[in-house]
VOVEXSE-119534 format. One record per residue (C-alpha): residue number from 1; residue in one letter; x, y, z. Coordinates in nm, 2 decimals. Layout:
BEGIN
+------+------+--------+--------+--------+
: rofi : minu :      u :      v :      w :
+------+------+--------+--------+--------+
:  NUM :    A :      X :      Y :      Z :
...
+------+------+--------+--------+--------+
***
This chain:
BEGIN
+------+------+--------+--------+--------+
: rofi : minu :      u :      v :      w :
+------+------+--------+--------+--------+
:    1 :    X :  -0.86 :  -0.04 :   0.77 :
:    2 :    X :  -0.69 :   0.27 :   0.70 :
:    3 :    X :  -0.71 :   0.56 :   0.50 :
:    4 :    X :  -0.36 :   0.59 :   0.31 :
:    5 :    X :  -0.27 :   0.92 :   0.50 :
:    6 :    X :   0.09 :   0.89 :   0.63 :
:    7 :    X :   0.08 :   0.98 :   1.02 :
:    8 :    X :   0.50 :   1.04 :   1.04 :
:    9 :    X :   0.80 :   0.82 :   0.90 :
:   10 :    X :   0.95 :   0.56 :   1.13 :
:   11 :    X :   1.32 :   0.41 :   1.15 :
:   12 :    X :   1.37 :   0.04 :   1.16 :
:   13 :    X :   1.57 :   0.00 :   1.48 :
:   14 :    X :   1.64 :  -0.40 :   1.38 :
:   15 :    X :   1.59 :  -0.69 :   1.13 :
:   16 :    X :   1.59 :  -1.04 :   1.28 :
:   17 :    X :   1.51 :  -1.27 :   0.96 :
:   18 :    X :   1.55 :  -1.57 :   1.18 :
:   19 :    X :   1.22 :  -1.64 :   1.27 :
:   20 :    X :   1.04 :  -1.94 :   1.33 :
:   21 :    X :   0.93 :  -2.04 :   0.96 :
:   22 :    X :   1.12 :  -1.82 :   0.80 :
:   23 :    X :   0.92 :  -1.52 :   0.96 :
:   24 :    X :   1.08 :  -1.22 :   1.05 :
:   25 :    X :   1.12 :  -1.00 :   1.35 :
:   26 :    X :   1.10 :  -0.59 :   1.28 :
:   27 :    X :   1.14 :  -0.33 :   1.56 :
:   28 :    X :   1.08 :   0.03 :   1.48 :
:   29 :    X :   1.12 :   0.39 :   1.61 :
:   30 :    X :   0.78 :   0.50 :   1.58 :
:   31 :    X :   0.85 :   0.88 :   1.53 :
:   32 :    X :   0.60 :   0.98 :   1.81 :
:   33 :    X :   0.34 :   0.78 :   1.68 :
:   34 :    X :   0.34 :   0.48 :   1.97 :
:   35 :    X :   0.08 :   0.61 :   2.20 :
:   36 :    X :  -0.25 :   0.36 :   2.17 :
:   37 :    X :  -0.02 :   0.12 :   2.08 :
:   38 :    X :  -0.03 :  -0.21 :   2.26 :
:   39 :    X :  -0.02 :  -0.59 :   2.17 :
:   40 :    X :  -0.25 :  -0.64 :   1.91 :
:   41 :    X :  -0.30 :  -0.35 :   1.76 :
:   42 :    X :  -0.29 :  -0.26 :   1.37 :
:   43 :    X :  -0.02 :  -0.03 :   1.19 :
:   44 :    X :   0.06 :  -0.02 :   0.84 :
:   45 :    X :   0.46 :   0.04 :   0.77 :
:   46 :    X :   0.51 :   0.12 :   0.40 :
:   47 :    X :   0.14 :  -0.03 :   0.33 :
:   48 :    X :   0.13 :  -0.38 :   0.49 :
:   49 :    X :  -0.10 :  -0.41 :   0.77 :
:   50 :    X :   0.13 :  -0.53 :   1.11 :
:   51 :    X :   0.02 :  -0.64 :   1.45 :
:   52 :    X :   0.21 :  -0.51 :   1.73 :
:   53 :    X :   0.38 :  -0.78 :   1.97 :
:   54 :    X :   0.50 :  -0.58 :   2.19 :
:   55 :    X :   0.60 :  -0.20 :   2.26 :
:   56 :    X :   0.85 :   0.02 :   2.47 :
:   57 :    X :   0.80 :   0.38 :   2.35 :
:   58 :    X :   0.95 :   0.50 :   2.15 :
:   59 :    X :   1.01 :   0.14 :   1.95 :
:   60 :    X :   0.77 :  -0.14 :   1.89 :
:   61 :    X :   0.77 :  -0.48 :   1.77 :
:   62 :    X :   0.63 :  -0.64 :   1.48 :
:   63 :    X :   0.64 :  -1.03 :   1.36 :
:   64 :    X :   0.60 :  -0.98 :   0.96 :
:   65 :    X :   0.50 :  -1.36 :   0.81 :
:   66 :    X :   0.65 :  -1.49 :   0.50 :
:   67 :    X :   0.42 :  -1.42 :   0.23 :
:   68 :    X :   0.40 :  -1.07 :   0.37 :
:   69 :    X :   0.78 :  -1.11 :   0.28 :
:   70 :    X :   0.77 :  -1.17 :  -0.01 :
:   71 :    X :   0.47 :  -0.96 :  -0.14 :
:   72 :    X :   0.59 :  -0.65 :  -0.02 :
:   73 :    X :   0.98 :  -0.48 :   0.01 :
:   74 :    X :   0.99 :  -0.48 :   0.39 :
:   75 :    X :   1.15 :  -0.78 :   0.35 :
:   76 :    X :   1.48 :  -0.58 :   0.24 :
:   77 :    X :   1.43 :  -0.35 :   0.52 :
:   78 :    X :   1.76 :  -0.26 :   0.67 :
:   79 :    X :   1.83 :  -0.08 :   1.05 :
:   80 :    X :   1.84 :   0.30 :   0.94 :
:   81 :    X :   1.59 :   0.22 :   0.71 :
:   82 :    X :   1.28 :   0.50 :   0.71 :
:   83 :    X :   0.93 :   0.37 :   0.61 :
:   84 :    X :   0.57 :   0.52 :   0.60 :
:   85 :    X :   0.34 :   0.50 :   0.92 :
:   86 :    X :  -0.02 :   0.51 :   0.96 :
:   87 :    X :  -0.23 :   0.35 :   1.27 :
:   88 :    X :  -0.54 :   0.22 :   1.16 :
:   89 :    X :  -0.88 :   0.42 :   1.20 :
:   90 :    X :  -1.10 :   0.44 :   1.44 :
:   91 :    X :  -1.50 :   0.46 :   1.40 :
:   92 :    X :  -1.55 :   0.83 :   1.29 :
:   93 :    X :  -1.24 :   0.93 :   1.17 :
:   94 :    X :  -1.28 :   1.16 :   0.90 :
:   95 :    X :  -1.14 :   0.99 :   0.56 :
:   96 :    X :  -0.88 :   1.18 :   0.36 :
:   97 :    X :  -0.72 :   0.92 :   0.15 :
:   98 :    X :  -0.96 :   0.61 :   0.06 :
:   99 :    X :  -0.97 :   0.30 :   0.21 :
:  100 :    X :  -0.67 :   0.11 :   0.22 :
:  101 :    X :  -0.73 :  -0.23 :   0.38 :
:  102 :    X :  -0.27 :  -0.26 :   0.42 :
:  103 :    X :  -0.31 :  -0.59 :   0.23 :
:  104 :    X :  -0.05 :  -0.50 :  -0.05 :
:  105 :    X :  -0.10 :  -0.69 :  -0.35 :
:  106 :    X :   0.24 :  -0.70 :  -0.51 :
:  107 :    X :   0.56 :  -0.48 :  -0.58 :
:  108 :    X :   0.61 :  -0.18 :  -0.85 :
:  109 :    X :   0.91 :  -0.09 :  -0.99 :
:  110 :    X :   0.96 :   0.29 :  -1.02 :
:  111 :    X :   1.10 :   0.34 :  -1.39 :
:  112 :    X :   1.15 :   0.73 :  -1.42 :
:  113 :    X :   1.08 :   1.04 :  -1.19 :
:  114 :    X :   1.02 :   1.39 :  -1.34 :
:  115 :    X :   1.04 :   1.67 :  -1.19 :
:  116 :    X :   0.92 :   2.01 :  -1.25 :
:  117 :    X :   0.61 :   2.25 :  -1.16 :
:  118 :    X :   0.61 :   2.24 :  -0.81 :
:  119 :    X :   0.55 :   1.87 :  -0.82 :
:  120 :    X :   0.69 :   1.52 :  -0.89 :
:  121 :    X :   0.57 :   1.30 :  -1.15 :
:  122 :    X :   0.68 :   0.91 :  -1.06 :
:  123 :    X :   0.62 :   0.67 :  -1.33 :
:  124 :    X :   0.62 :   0.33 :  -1.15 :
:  125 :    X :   0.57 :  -0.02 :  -1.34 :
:  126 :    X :   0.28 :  -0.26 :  -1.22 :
:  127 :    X :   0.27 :  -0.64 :  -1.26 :
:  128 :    X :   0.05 :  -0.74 :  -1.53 :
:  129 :    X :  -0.24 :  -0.86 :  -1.27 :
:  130 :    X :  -0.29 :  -0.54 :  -1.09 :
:  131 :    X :  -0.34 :  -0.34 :  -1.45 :
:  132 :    X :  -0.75 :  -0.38 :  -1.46 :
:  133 :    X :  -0.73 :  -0.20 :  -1.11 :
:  134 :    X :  -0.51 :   0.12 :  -1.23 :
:  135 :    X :  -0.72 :   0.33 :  -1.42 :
:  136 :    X :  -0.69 :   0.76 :  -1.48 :
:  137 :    X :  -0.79 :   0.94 :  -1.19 :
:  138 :    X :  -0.79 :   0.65 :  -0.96 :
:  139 :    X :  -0.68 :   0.58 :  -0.64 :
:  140 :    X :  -0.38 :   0.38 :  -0.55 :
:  141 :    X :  -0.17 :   0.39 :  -0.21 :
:  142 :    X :   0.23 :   0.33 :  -0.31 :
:  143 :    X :   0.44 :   0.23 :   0.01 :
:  144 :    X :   0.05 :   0.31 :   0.23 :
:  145 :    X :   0.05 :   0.65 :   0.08 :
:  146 :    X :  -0.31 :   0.75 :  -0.09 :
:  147 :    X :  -0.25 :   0.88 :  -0.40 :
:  148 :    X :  -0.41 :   0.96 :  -0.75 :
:  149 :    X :  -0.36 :   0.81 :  -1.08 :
:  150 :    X :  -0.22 :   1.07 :  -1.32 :
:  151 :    X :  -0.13 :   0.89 :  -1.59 :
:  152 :    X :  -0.15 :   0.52 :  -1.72 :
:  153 :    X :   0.04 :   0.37 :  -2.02 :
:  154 :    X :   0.09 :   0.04 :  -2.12 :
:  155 :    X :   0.21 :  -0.14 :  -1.80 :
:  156 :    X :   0.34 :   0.17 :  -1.64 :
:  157 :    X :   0.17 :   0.45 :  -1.42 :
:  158 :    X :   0.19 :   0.78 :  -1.29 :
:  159 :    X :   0.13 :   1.01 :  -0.99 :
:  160 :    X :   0.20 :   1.32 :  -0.92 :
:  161 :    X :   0.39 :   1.43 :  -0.58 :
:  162 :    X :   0.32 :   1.77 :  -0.43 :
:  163 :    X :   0.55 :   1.93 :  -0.20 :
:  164 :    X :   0.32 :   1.83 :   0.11 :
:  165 :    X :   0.41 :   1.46 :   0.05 :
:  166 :    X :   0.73 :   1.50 :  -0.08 :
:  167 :    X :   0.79 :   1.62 :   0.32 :
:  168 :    X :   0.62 :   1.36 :   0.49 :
:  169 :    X :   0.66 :   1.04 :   0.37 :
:  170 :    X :   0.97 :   0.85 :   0.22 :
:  171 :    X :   0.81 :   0.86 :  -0.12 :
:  172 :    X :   1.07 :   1.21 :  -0.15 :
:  173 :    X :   1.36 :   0.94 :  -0.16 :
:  174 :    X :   1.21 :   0.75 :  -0.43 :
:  175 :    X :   1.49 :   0.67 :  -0.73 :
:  176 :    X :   1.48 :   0.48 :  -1.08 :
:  177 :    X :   1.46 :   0.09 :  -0.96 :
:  178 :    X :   1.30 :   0.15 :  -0.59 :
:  179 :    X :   1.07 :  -0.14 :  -0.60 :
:  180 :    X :   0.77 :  -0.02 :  -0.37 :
:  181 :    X :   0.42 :  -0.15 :  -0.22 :
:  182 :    X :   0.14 :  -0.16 :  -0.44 :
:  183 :    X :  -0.25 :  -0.20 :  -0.35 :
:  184 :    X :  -0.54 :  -0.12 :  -0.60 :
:  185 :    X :  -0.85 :   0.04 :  -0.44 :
:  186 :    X :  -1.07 :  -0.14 :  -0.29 :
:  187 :    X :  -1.41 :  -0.08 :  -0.50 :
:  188 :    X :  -1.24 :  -0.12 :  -0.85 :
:  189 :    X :  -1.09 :  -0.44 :  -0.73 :
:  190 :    X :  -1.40 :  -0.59 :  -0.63 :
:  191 :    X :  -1.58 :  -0.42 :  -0.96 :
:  192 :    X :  -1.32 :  -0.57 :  -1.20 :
:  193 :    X :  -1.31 :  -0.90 :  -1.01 :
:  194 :    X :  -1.71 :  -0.94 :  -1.03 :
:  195 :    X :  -1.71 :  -0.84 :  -1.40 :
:  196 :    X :  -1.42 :  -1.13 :  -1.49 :
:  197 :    X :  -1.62 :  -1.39 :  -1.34 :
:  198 :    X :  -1.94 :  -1.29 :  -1.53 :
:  199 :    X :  -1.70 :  -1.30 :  -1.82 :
:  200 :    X :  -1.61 :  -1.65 :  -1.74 :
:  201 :    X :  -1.96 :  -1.78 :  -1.74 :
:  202 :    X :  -2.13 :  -1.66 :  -1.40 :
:  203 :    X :  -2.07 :  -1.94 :  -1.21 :
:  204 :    X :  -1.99 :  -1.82 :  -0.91 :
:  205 :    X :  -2.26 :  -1.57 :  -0.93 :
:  206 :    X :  -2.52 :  -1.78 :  -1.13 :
:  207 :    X :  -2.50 :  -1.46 :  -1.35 :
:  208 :    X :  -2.43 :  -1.48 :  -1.74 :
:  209 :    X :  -2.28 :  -1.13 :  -1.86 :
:  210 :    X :  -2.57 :  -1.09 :  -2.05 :
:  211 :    X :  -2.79 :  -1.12 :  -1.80 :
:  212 :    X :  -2.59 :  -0.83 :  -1.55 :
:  213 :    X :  -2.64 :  -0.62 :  -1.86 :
:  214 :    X :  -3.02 :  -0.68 :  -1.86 :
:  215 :    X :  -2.99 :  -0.63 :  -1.54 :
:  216 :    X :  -2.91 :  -0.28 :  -1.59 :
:  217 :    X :  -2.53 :  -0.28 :  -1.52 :
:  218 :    X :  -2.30 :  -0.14 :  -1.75 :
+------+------+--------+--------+--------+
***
């Protein structure tokens, strides 16, 4: 679990795409950020939750499976590359963002960036089956990065970037046609995904819609 709050920005240091299965190997420079690390533990690069295989400060290890592949853009990672960082929380760490579980659900394409006020304003495109989960003044963490929903029309988004994370994560590189990782909160996808099945009949919950209504649920 982690919290969407980018610790640093890391370099890919290699690519091996010739994994067993069509897995790949990733090292990274970890930007200072490698100490707790060892086999086994949990790090989210641009969002997607990795398991470190082995690590050498300042660079560790990563094996990224195929569907993380092809879910998320780390699969066009290339050495020089910079991507977002964040170790996963530990029990009473405070909780800045919201909970990001670094499972991302699919990719955005970032149509148009407007800049002006102090700020950025990124409109990013969503595929059609993360749309119930992007609502106004949601949360959503692009490339791991907690951020709120500004904006939302028709299949396109918006957030608003403020100096602060302009600084410290890659989202300050971000450019018409970056595709980037996408994952709806966690509570509004578990909301949306309970109220389509009572939509479909309840019978996975042995609840008709009617009857979550009588229930007292709105």
């Amino acid at each position: 679990m982690f919290s969407g709050i980018v610790e640093g920005v890391g370099i890919v240091a290699a690519v091996d795409l010739r994994g067993p299965g069509g897995a790949a190997h990733l090292a990274l420079d970890l930007a200072g950020l490698h100490d707790g690390l060892s086999p086994g533990a949990s790090v989210a690069v641009n969002g997607a939750c990795l398991t470190v295989v082995d690590c050498t400060p300042p660079r560790c290890t990563f094996d990224v499976v195929p569907e993380t592949l092809r879910r998320t853009n780390l699969g066009a990672l290339r050495p020089g590359d910079r991507v977002n960082l964040e170790r996963s929380l530990r029990l009473g760490d405070r909780i800045d963002g919201h909970f990001v579980q670094g499972h991302v659900e699919g990719l955005g394409t970032v149509r148009r960036v407007e800049r002006g006020g102090g700020e950025w304003l990124v409109w990013t495109r969503a595929p059609a089956e993360l749309l119930p989960c992007i609502v106004h003044k949601g949360s959503i963490a692009i490339d791991g990065t907690s951020l709120t929903i500004a904006a939302v029309r028709g299949d396109e988004f918006a957030v608003a970037l403020i100096p602060t994370t302009l600084e410290r994560t890659t989202l300050g590189r971000l450019a018409p046609g970056a595709a980037v990782n996408l994952e709806t909160d966690i509570i509004a996808r578990q909301v949306v995904q309970h109220l389509q099945r009572l939509t479909a009949g309840g019978a996975e919950t042995g609840l008709t819609l009617e009857q979550f209504r009588t229930a007292g649920f709105r």
